[in-house]
N, C-alpha and C positions, 0 to 999 in steps of 0.2 A: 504493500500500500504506500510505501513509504514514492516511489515511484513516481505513483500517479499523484500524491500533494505535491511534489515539486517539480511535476512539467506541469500540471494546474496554477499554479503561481505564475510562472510564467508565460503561459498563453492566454493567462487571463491580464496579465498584465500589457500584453500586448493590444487586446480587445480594448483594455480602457484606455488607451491613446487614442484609437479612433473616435471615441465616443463625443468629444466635442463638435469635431467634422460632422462626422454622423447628425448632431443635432443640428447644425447649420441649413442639412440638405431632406432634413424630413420631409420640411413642405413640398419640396420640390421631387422627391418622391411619392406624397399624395398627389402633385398636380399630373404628373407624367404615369403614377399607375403601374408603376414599376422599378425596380431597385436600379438607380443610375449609375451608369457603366465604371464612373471614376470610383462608386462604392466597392464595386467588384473589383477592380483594378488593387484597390487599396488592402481589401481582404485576401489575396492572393501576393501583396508584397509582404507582406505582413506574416506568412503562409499559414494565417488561420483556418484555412480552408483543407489542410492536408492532415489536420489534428485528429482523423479518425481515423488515416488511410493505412491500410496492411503495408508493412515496414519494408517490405520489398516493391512497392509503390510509392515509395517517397514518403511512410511513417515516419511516427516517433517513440514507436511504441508505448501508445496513450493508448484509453478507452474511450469509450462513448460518452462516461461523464465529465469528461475534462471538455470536451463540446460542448458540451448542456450548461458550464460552468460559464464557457465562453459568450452563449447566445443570453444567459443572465446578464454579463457587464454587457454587450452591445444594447440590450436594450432600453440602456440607459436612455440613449442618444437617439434610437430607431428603430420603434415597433415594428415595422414592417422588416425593419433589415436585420433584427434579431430574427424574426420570425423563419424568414427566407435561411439565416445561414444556420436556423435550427434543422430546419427540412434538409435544405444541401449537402450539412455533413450527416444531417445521420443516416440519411440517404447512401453516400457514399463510407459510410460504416456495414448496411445493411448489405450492400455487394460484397464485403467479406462473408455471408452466410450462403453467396453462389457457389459454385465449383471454381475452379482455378481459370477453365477457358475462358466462364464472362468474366473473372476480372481481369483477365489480359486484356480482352476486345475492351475494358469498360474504358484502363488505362492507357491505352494503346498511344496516344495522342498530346496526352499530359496528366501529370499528378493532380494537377487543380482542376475537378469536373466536377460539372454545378448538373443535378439530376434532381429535379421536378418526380409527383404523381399523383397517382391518386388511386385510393385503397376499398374502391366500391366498386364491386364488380358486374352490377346489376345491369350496366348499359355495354358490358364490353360482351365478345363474341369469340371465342376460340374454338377451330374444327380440327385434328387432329389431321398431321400431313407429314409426310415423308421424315423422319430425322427432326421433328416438332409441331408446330400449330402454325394456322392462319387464322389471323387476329384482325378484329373488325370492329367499332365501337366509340362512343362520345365517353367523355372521362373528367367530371367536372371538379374546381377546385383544385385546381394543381398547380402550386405557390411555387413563384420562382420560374416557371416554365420558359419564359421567355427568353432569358438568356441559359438553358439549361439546353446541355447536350446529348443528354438521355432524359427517360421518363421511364419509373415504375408505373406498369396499367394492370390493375385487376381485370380478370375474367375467368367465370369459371370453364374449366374442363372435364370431357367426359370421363378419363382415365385418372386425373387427382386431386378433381375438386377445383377449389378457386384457389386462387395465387396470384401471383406478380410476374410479367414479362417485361425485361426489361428491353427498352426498344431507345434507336437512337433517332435524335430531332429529325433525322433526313428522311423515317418511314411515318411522318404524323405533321399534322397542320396544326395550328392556335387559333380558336374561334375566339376573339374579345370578347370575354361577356362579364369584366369585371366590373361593375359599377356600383359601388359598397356604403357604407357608413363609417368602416372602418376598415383598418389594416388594407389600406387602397394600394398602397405604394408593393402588396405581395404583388400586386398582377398574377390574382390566381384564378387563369383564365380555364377553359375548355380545350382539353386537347383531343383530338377526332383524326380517325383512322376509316378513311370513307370504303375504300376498297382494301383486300384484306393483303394482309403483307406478311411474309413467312419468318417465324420467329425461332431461330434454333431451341432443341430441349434444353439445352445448359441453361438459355435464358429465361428459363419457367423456374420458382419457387414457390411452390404449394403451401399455401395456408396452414396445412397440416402441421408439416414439417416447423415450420415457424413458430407457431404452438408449444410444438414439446423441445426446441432448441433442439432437436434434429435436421439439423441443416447440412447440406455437403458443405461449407465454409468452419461451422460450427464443429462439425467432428474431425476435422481436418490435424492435423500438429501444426501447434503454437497459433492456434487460435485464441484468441481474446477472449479474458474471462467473461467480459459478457455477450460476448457470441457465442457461447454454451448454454442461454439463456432462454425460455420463451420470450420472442419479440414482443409478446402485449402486455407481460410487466415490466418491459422496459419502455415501451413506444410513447406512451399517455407522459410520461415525464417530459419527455423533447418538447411537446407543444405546450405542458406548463412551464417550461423555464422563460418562452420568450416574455410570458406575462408577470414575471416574478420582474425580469430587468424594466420592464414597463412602467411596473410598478414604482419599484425601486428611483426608478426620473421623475417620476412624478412627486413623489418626496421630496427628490435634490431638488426641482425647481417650486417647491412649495414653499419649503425652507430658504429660500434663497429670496424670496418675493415677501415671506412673512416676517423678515428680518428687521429689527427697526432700525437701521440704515437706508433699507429699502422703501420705496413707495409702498402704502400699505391699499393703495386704493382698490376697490373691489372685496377688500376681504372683511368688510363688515368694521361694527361698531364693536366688540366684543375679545380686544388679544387674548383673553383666557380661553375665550371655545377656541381661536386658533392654534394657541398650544397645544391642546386636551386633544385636539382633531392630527395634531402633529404627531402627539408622543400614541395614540389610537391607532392611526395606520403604521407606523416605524415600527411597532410595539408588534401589527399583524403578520408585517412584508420580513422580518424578520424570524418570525416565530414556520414561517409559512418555509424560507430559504432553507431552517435548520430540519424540517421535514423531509424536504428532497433530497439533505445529502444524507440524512441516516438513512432512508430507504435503499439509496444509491448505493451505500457503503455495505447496508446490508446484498445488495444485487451482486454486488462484486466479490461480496465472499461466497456467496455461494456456487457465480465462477469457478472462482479458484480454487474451489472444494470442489467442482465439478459434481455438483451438487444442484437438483432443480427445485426451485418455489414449491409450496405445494398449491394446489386451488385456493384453498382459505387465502395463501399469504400475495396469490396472484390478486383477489378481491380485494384484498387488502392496500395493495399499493395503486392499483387504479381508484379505490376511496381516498386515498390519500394525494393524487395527481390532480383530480378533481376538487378535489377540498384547496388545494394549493391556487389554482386559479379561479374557486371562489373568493377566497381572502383577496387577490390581487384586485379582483372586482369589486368587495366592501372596502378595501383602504382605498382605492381609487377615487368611487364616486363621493366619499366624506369628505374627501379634498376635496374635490371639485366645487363639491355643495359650500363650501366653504370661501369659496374664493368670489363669489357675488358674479355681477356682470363682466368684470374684467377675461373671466376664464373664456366667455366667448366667441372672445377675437379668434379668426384665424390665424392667427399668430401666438397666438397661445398654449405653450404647449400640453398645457391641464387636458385642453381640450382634445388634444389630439388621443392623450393615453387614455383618456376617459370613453373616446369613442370604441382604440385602440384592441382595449383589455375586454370591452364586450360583445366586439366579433372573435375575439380568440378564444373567449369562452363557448361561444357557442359550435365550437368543433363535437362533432359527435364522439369522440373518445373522451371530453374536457366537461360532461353533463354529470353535474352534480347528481341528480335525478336518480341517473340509471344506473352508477357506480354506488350511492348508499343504500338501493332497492336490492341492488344486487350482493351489498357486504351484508346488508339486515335478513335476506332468504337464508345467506350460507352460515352465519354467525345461531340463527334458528330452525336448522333442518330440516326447513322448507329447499323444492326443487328449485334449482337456481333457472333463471333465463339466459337462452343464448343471446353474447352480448354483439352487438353491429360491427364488429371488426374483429 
């Protein structure tokens, strides 16, 4: 473990360098709707982008949480562009659970590859054909796609169910359909596959498989501990981190504005509720941060004990993923609430994380809802439901 706290120091420290830039260019990533090339540019010198990659692909022998750690300080500064480099790298962690061919083809071209998806299979079409499938399908919500040179696309199959094929930008089109309330600057547009295009077997991984961290990646040597893992107690963590860093800016600029140096105008008649409202949310985005790394820290020993969750503990950390980007969304809007008419400049950044934190909660893995329905069946040995992903 000792390892992974100190290349996480470090590439978190690299992340919070960016974070002032980053906040200069949010708006300008809500206006355009997509993360701006110079952002990308900057994440790739930087090579935050290679922080998950298998070490014979330009790693560093990091795991997946030292990414998750990364996409918390970005988004200090850029909801959308923590969000997007949450998706990208874990993305390009989750190509360690293929076989070795796709990640040759994945890396083939460079270390820094930015891969989009989307994990509902309901619109994709796969027909089984010579040596893999022919794949057919709209595929919506896939962050980052834009400047992404792969795409994970679910679809199920007749021989192993549903899974992920991973397909390069040159076999799929971007239909624009993003036009949001929040988290604009993903561009997580619709990706469409109009006629069908042939996907080799190596580039299918079955749901199944994923499930029980039976992956050809996963049982491979010197696989990452938490690529011995079921991906869905790990997956629900990635898209809570970008709302913890969300959060977490929305404080720094809270504080920063509630200051009495500062202009206090907008924040009301009352500095004691603005305290109380200070030390209320720090007190949540805090408590909410020390959650995900014990859960994490627990993930990773049981890696490296090569050792799997059990259900109870899989329930468990998805209540706990989802309770994480609740919090993000209660210290959020107190702020907000708090800060009067000033928060609703577009210029604002309150307003931005405020909008920010409550499209990212609404991801279907990040619903409070259906992760404590489903901790309160198994915790009472009532039959659990099958959960959406």
């Amino acid at each position: 473990m000792t390892a992974h706290v100190a290349g996480r120091d470090e590439w978190t420290g690299r992340a919070a360098e960016l974070v002032p830039v980053l906040a200069r260019r949010a708006q300008h990533a809500e206006e355009s709707r997509t993360i701006p090339k110079q952002t990308i540019d900057d994440l790739v010198a930087a090579r935050l982008l290679r922080v998950p990659n298998p070490d014979r692909h330009g790693g560093f022998g990091l795991d997946l949480d030292t990414a998750i750690e990364v996409a918390i300080e970005l988004g200090r500064g850029c909801g959308s562009t923590a969000w997007c480099y949450s998706v990208w790298s874990s993305h390009t962690w989750m190509v360690g659970l293929y076989g070795e061919a796709a990640q040759e083809e994945y890396f083939a071209d460079s270390c820094d590859v930015l891969c989009s998806s989307s994990f509902d299979p309901s619109r994709g079409k796969a027909e089984q054909a010579n040596g893999g499938y022919l794949l057919t399908g709209r595929w919506g919500f896939s962050s980052g796609c834009d400047a992404a040179t792969w795409a994970m696309l679910a679809a199920p199959t007749a021989d192993q169910g549903a899974g992920l094929f991973l397909v390069p930008s040159a076999d799929y089109r971007i239909d624009d359909t993003w036009f949001t309330s929040g988290l604009r600057g993903t561009g997580s547009k619709d990706i469409v596959i109009d006629e069908p295009v042939k996907v080799p077997a190596g580039r299918f991984l079955p749901y199944e498989a994923m499930k029980t961290g039976r992956t050809p990646g996963g049982m491979a040597a010197g696989a990452r501990p938490m690529h011995r893992l079921p991906f869905f107690s790990v997956g629900p963590f990635v898209l809570a981190a970008p709302l913890l860093g969300i959060a977490q800016g929305a404080i720094d600029r809270f504080e920063e504005q509630a200051r009495p140096s500062a202009s206090a105008e907008g924040f009301g008649a009352n500095p004691a509720s603005t305290r109380s409202r200070l030390a209320a949310s720090a007190v949540e985005i805090h408590s909410a941060r020390a959650l995900l790394r014990a859960d994490l820290r627990e993930l990773i020993g049981l890696g490296e004990r090569r050792e799997s969750p059990t259900f109870d503990e899989i329930t468990r950390y998805h209540r706990d993923a989802t309770y994480v980007a609740k919090l993000t969304v209660t210290a959020v809007n107190r702020l907000f609430e708090g800060t009067g008419g000033a928060a609703l400049h577009d210029s604002s950044p309150l307003q931005r994380a405020h909008r920010d934190v409550h499209a990212g909660s609404h991801h279907v893995a990040l619903r409070w809802d259906t992760a404590a329905e489903q901790y309160g069946r198994v915790r009472l040995g009532i039959e659990p439901f099958p959960l959406p992903f």
